[in-house]
PyMOL Python script that loads the backbone (N, CA, C, O; Angstrom):
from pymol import cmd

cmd.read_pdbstr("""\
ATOM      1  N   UNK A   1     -43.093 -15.700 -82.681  1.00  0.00           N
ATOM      2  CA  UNK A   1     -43.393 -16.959 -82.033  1.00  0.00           C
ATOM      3  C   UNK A   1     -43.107 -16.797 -80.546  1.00  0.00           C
ATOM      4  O   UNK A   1     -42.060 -16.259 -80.186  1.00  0.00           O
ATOM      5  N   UNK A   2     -44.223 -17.354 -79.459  1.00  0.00           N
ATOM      6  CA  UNK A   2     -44.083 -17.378 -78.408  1.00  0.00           C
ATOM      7  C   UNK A   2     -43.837 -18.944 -77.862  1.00  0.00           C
ATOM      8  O   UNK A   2     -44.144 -20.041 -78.330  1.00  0.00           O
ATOM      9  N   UNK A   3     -43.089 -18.493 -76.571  1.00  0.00           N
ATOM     10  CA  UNK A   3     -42.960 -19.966 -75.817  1.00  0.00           C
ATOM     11  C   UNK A   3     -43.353 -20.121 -74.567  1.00  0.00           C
ATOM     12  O   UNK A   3     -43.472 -19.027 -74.016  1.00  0.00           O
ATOM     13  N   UNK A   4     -43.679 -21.281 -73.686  1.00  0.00           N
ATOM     14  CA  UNK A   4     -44.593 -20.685 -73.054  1.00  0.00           C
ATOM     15  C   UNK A   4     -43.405 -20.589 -71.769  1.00  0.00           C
ATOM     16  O   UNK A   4     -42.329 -21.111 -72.059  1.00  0.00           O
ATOM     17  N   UNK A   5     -43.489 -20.085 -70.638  1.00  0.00           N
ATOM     18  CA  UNK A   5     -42.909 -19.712 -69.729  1.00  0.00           C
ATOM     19  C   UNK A   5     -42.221 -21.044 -69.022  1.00  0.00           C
ATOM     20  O   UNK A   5     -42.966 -21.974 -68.712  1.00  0.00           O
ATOM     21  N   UNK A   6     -40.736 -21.137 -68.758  1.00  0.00           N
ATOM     22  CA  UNK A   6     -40.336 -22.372 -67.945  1.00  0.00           C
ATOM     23  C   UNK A   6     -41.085 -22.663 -66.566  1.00  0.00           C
ATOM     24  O   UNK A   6     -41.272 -21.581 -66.010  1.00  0.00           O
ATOM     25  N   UNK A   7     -41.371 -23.272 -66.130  1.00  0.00           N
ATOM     26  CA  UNK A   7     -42.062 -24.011 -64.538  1.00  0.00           C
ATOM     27  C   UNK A   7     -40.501 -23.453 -63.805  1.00  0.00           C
ATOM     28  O   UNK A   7     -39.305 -23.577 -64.069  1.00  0.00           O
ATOM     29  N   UNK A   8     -41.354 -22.771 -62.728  1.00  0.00           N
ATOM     30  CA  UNK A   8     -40.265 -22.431 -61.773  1.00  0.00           C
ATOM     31  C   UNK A   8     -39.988 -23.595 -60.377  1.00  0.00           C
ATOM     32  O   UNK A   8     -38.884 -23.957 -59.970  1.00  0.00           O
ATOM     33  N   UNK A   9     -41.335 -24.012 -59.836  1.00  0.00           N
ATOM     34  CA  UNK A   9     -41.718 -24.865 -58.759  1.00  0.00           C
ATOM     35  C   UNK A   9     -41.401 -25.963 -59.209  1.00  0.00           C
ATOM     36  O   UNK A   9     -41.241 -26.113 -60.421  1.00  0.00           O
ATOM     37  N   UNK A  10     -41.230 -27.034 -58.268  1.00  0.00           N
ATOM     38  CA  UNK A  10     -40.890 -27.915 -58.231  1.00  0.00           C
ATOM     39  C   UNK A  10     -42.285 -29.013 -58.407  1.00  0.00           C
ATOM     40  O   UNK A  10     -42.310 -29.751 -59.393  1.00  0.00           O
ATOM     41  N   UNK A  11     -43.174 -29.046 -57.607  1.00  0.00           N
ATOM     42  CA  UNK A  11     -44.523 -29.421 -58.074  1.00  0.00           C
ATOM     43  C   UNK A  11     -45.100 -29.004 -59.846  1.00  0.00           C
ATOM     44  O   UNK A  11     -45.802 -29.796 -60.476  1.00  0.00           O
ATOM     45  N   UNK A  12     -44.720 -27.877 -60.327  1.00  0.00           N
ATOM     46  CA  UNK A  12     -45.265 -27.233 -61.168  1.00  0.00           C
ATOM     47  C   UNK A  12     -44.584 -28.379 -62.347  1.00  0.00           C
ATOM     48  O   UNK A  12     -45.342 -29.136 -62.955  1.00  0.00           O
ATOM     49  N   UNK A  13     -43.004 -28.402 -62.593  1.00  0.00           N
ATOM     50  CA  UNK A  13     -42.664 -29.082 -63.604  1.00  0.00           C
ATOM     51  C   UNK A  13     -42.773 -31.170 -62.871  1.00  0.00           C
ATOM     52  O   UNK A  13     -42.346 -32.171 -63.446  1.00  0.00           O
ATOM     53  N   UNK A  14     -43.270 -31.107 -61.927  1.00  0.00           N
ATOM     54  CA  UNK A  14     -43.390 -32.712 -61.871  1.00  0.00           C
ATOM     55  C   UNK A  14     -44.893 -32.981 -62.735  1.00  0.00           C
ATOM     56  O   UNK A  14     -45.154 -34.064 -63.260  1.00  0.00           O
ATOM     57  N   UNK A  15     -45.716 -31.906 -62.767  1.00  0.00           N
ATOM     58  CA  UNK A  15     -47.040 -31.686 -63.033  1.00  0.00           C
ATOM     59  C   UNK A  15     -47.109 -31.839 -64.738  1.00  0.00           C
ATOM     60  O   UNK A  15     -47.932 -32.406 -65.456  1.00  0.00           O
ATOM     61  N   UNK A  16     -45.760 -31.008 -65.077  1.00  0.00           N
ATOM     62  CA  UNK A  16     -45.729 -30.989 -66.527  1.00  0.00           C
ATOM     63  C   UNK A  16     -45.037 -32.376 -67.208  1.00  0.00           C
ATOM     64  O   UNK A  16     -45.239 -32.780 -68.353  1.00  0.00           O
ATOM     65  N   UNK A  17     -44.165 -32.993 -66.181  1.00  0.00           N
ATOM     66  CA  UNK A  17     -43.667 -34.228 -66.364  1.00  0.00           C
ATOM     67  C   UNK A  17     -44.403 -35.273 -66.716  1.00  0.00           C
ATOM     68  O   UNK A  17     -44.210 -35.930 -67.739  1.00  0.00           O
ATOM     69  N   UNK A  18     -45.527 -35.536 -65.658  1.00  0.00           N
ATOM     70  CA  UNK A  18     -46.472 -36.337 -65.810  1.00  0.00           C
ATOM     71  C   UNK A  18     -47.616 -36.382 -67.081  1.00  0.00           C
ATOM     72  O   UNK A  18     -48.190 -37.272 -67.708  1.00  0.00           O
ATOM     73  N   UNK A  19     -47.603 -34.840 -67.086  1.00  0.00           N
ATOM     74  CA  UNK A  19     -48.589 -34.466 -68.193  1.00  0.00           C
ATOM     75  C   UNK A  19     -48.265 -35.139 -69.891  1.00  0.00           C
ATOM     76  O   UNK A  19     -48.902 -35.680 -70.795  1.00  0.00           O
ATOM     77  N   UNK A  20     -46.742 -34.656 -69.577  1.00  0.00           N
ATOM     78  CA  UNK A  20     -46.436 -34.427 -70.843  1.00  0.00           C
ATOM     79  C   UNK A  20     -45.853 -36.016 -71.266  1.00  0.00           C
ATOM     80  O   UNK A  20     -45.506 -36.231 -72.427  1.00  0.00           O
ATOM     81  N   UNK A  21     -45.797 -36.883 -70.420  1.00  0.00           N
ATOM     82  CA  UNK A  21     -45.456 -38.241 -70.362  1.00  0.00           C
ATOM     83  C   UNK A  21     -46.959 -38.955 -70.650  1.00  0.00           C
ATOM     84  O   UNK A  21     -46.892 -39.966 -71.349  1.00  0.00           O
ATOM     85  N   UNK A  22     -47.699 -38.736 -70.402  1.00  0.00           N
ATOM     86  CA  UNK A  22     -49.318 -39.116 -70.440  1.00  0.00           C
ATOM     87  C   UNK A  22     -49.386 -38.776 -71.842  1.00  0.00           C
ATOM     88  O   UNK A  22     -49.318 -39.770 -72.566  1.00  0.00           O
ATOM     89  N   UNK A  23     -49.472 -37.943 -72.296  1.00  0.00           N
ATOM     90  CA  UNK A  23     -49.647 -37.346 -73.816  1.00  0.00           C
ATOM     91  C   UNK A  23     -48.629 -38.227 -74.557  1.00  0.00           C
ATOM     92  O   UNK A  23     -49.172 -38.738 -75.536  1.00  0.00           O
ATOM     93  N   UNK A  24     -47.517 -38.532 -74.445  1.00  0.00           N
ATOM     94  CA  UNK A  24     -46.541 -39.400 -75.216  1.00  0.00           C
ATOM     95  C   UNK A  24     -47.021 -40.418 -75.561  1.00  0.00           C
ATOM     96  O   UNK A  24     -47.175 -40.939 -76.665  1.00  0.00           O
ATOM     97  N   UNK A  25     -47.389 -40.848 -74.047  1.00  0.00           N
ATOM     98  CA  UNK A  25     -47.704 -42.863 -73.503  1.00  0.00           C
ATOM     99  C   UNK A  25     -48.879 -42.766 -74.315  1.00  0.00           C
ATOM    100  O   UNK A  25     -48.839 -43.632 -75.189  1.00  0.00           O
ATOM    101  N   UNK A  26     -49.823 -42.117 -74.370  1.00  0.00           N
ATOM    102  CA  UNK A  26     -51.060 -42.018 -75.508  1.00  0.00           C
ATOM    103  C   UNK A  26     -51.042 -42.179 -77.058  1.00  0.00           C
ATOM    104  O   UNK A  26     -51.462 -43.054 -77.815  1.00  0.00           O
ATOM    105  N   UNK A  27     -50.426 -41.057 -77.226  1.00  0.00           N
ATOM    106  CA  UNK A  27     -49.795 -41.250 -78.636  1.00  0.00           C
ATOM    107  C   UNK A  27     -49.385 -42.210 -79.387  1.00  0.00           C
ATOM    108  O   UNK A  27     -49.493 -42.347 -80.605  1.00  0.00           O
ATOM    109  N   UNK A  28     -48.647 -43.234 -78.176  1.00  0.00           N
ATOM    110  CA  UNK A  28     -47.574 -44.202 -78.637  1.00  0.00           C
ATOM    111  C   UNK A  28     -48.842 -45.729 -79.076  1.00  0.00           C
ATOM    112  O   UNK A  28     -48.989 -46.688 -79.834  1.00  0.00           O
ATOM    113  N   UNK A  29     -49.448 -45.016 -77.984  1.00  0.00           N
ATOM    114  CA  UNK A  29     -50.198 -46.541 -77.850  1.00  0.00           C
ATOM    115  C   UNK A  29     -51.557 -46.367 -78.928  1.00  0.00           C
ATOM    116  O   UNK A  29     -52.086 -47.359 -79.429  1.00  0.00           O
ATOM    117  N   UNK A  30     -52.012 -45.026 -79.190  1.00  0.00           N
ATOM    118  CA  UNK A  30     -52.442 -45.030 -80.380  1.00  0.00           C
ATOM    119  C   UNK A  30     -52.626 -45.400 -81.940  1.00  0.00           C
ATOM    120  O   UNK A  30     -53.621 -45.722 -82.590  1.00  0.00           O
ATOM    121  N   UNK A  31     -50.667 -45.145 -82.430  1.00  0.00           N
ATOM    122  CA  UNK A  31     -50.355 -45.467 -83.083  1.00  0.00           C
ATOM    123  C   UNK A  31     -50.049 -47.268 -83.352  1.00  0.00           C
ATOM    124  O   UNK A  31     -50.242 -48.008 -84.317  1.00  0.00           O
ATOM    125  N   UNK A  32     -49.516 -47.468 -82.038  1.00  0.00           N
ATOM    126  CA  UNK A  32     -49.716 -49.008 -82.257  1.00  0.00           C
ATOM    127  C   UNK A  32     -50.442 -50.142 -82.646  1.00  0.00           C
ATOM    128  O   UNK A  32     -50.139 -51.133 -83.312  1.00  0.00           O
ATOM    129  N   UNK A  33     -51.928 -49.613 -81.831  1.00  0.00           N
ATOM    130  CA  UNK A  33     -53.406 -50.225 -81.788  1.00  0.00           C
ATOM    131  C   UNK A  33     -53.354 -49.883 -83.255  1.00  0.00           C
ATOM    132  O   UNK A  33     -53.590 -50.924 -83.867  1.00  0.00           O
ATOM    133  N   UNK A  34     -53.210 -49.184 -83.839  1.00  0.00           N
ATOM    134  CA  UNK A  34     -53.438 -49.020 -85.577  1.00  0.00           C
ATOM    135  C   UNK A  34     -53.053 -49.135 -86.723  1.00  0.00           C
ATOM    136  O   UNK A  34     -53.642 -49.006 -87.796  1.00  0.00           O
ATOM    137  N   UNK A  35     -51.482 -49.519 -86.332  1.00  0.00           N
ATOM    138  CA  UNK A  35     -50.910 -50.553 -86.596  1.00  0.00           C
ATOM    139  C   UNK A  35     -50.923 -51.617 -86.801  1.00  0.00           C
ATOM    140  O   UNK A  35     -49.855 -52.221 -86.696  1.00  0.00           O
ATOM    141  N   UNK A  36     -52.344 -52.472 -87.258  1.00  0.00           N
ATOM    142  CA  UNK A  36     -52.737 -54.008 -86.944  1.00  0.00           C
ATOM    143  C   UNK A  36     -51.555 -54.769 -87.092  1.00  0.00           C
ATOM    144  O   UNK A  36     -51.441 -55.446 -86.070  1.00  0.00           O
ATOM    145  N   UNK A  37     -50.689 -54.970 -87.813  1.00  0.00           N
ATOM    146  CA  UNK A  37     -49.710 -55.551 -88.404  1.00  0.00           C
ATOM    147  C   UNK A  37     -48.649 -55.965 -87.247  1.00  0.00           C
ATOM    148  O   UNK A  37     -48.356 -57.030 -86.704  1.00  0.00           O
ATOM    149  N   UNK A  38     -48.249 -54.732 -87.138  1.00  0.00           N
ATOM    150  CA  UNK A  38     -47.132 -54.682 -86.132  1.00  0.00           C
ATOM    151  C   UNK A  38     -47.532 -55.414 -84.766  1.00  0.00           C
ATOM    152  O   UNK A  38     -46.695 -56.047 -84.123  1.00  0.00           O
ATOM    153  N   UNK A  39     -48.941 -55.279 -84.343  1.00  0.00           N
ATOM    154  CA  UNK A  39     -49.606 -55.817 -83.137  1.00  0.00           C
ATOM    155  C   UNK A  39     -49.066 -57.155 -83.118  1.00  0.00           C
ATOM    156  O   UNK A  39     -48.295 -57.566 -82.251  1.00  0.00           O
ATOM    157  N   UNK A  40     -49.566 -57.937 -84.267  1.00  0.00           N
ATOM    158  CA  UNK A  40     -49.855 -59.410 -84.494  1.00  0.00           C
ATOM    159  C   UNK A  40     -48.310 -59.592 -84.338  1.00  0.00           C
ATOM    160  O   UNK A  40     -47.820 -60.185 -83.377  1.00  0.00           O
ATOM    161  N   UNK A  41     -47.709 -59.139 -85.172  1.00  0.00           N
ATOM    162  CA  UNK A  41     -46.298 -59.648 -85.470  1.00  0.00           C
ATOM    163  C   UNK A  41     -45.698 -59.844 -83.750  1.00  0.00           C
ATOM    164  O   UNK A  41     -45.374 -60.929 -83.266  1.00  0.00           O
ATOM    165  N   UNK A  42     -45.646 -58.073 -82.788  1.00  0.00           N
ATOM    166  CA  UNK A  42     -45.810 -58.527 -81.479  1.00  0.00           C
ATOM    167  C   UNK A  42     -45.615 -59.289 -80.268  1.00  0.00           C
ATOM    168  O   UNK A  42     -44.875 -59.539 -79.316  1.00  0.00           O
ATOM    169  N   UNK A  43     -47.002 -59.574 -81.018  1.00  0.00           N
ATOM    170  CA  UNK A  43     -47.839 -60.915 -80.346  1.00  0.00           C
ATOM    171  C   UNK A  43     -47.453 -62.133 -80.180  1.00  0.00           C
ATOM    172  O   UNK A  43     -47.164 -62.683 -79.117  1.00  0.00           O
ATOM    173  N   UNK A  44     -47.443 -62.785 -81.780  1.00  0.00           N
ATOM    174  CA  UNK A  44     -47.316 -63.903 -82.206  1.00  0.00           C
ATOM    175  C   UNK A  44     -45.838 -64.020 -82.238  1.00  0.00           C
ATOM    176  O   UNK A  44     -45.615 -65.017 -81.552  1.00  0.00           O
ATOM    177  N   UNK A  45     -44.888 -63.623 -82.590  1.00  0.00           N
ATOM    178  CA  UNK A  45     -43.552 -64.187 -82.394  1.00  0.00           C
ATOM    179  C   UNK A  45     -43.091 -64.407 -81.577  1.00  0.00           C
ATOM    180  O   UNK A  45     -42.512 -65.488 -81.464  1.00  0.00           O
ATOM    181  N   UNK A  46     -43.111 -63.638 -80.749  1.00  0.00           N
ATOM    182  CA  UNK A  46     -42.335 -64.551 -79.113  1.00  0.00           C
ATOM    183  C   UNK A  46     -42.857 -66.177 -78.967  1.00  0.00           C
ATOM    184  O   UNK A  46     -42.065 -67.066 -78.653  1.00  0.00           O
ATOM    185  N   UNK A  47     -44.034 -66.386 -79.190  1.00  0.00           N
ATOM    186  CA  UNK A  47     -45.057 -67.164 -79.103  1.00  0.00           C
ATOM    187  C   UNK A  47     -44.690 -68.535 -80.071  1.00  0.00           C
ATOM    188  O   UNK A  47     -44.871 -69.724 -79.810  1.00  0.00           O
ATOM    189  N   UNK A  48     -44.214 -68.013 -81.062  1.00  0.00           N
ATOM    190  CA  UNK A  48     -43.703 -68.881 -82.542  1.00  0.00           C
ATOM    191  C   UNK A  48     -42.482 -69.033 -81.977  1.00  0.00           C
ATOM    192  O   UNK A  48     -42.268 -70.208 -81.678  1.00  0.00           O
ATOM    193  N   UNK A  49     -41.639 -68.320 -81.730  1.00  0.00           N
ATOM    194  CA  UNK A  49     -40.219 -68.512 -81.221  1.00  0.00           C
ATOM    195  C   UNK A  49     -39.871 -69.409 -80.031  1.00  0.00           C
ATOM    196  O   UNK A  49     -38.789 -69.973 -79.870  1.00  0.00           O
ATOM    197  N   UNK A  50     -41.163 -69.479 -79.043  1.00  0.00           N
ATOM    198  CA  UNK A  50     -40.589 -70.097 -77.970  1.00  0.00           C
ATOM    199  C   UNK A  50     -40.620 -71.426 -78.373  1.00  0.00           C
ATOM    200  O   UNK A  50     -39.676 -72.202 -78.227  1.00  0.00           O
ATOM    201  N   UNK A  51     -41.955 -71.771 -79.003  1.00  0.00           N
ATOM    202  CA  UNK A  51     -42.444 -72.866 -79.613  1.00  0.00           C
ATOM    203  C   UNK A  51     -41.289 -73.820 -80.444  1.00  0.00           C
ATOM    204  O   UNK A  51     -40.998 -75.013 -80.352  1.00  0.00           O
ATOM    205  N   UNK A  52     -40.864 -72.896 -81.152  1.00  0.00           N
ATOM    206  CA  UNK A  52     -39.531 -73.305 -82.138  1.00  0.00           C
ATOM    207  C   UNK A  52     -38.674 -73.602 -81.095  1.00  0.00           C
ATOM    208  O   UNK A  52     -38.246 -74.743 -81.273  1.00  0.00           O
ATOM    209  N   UNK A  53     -38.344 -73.239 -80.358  1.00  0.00           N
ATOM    210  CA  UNK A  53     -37.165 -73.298 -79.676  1.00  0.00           C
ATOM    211  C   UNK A  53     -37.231 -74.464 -78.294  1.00  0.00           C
ATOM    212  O   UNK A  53     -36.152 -74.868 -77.861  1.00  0.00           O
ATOM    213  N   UNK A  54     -38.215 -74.838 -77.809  1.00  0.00           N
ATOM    214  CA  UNK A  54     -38.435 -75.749 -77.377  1.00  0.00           C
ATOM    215  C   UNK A  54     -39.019 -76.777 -77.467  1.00  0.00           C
ATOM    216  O   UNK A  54     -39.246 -77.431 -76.449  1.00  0.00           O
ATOM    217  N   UNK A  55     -39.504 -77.293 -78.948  1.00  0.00           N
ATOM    218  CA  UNK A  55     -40.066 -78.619 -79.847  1.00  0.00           C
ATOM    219  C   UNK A  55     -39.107 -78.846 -80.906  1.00  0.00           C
ATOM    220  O   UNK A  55     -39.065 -79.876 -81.578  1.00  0.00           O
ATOM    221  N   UNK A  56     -38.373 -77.896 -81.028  1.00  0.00           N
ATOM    222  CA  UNK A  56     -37.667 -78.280 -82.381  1.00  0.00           C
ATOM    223  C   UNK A  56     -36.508 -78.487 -82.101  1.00  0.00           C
ATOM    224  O   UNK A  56     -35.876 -79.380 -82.665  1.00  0.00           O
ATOM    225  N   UNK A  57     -35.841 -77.506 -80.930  1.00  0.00           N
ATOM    226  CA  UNK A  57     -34.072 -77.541 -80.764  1.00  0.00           C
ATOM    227  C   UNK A  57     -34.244 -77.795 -79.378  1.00  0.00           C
ATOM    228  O   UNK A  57     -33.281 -77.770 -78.612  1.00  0.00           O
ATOM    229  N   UNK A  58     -35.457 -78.049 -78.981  1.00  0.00           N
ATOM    230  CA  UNK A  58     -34.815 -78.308 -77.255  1.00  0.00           C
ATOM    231  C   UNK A  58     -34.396 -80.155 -76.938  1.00  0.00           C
ATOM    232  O   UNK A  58     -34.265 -80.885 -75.956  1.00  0.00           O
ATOM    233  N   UNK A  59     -34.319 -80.260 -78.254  1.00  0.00           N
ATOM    234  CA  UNK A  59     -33.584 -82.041 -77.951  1.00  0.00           C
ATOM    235  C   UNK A  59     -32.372 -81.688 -77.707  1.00  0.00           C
ATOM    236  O   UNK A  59     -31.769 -81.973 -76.673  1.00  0.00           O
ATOM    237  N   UNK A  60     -31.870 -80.958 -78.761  1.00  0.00           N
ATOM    238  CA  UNK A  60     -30.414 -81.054 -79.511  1.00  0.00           C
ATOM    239  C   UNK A  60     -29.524 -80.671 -78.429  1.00  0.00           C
ATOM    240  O   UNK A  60     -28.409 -81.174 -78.558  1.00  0.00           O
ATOM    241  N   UNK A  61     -29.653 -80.009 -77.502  1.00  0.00           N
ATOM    242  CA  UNK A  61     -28.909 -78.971 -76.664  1.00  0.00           C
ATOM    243  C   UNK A  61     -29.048 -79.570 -74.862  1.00  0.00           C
ATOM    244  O   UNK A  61     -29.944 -79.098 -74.162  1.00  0.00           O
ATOM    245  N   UNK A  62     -28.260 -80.414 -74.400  1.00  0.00           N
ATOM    246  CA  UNK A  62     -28.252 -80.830 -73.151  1.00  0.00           C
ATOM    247  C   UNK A  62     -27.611 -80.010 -72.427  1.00  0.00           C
ATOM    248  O   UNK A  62     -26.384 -79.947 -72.509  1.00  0.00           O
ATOM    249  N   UNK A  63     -28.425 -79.112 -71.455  1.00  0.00           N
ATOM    250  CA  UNK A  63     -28.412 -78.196 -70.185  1.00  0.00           C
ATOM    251  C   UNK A  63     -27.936 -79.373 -68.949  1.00  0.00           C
ATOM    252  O   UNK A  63     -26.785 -79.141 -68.579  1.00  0.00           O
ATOM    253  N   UNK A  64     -28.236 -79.942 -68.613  1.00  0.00           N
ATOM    254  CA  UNK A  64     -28.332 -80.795 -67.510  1.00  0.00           C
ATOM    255  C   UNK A  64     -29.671 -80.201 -66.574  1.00  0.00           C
ATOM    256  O   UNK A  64     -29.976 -80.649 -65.468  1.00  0.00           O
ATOM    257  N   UNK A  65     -30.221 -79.344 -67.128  1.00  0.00           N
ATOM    258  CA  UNK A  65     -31.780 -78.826 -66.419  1.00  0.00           C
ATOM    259  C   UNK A  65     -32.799 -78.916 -67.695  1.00  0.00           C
ATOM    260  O   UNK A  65     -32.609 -79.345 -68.833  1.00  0.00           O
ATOM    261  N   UNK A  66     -33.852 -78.398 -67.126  1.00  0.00           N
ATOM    262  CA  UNK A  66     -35.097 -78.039 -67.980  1.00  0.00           C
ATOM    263  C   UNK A  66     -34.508 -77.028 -68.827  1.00  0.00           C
ATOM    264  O   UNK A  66     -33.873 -76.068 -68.390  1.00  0.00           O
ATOM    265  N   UNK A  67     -34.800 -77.337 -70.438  1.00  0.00           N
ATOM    266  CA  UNK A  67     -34.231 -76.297 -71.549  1.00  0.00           C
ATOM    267  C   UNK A  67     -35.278 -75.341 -71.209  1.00  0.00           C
ATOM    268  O   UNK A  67     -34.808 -74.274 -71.605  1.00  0.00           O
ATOM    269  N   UNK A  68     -36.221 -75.145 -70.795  1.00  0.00           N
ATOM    270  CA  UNK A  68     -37.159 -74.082 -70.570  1.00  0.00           C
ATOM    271  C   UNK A  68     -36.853 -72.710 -69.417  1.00  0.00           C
ATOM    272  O   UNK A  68     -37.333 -71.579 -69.349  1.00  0.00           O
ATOM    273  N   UNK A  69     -36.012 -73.310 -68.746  1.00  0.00           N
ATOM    274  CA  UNK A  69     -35.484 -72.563 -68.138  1.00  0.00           C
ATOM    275  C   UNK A  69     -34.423 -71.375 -68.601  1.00  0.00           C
ATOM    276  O   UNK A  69     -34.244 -70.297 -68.034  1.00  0.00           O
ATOM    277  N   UNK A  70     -33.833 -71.832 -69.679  1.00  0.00           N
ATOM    278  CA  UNK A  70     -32.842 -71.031 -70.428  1.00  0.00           C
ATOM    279  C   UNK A  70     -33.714 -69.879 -71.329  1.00  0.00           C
ATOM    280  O   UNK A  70     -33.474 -68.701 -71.595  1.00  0.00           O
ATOM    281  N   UNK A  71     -34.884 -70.822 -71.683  1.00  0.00           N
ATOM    282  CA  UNK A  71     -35.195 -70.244 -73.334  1.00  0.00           C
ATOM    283  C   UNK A  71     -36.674 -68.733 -72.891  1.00  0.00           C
ATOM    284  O   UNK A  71     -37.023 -67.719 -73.496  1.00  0.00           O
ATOM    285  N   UNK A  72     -37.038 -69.271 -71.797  1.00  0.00           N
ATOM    286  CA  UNK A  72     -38.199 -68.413 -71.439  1.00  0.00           C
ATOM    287  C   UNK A  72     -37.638 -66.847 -71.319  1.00  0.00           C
ATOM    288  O   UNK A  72     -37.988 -65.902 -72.027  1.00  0.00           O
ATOM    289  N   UNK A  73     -36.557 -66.830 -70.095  1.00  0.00           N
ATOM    290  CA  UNK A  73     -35.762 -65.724 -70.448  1.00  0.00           C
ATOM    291  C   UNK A  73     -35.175 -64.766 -71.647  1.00  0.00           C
ATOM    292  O   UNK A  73     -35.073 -63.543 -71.738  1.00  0.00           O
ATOM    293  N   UNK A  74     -34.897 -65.648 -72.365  1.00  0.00           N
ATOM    294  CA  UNK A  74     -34.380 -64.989 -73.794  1.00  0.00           C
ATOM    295  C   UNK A  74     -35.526 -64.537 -74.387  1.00  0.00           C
ATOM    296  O   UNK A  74     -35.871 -63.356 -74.343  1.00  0.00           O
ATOM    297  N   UNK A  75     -36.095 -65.343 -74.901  1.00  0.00           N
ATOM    298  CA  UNK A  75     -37.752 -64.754 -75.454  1.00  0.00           C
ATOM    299  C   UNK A  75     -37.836 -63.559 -74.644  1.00  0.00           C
ATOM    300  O   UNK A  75     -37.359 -62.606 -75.259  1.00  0.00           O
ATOM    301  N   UNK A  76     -38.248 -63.263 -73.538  1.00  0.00           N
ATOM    302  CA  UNK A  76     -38.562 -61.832 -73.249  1.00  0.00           C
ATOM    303  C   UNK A  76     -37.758 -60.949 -73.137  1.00  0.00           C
ATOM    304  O   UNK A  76     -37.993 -59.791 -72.790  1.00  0.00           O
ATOM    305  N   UNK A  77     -36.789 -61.391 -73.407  1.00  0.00           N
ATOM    306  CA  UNK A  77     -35.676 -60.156 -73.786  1.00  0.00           C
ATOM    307  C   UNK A  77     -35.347 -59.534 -74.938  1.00  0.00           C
ATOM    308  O   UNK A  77     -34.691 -58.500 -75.067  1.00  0.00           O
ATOM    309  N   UNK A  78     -36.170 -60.682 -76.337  1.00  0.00           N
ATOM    310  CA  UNK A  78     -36.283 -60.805 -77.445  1.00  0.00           C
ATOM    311  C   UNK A  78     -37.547 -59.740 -77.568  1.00  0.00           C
ATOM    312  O   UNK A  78     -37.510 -58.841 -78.408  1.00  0.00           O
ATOM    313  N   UNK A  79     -38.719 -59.917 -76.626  1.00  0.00           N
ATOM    314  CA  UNK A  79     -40.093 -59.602 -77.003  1.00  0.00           C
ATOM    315  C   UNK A  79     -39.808 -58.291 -76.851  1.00  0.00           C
ATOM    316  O   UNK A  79     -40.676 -57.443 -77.054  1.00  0.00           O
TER     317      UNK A  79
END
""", "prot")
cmd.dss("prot")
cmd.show_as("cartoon", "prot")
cmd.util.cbc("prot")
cmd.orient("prot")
């Protein structure tokens, strides 16, 4: 078994960096798109969650501000 030679230059392995990060980021996003399932799920829950969280519990809970302000944040930290 051969391997292929380490990048000596500095251009040479930013070259392979990029490359080989492109080939990942591809892969990844391949598998996802084909994934239908996982897409939707995704998608739609942050979406279901915010919803829940500001029609259903945003009475209950007095901020002294807009509850939307709290909850938007979390969701995408969630997503």
């Amino acid at each position: 078994m051969t391997t292929a030679p380490l990048p000596t230059s500095r251009a040479t392995r930013l070259r392979w960096l990029v490359a080989d990060s492109a080939a990942l980021t591809g892969r990844g996003l391949r598998h996802q798109f084909r994934e239908l399932d996982g897409l939707i799920v995704s998608l739609v829950l942050p979406v279901m969650l915010l919803l829940l969280f500001v029609y259903v519990f945003g009475g209950a809970i007095e901020t002294g501000t807009a509850y939307l302000d709290y909850v938007v944040p979390g969701i995408i930290v969630l997503a």
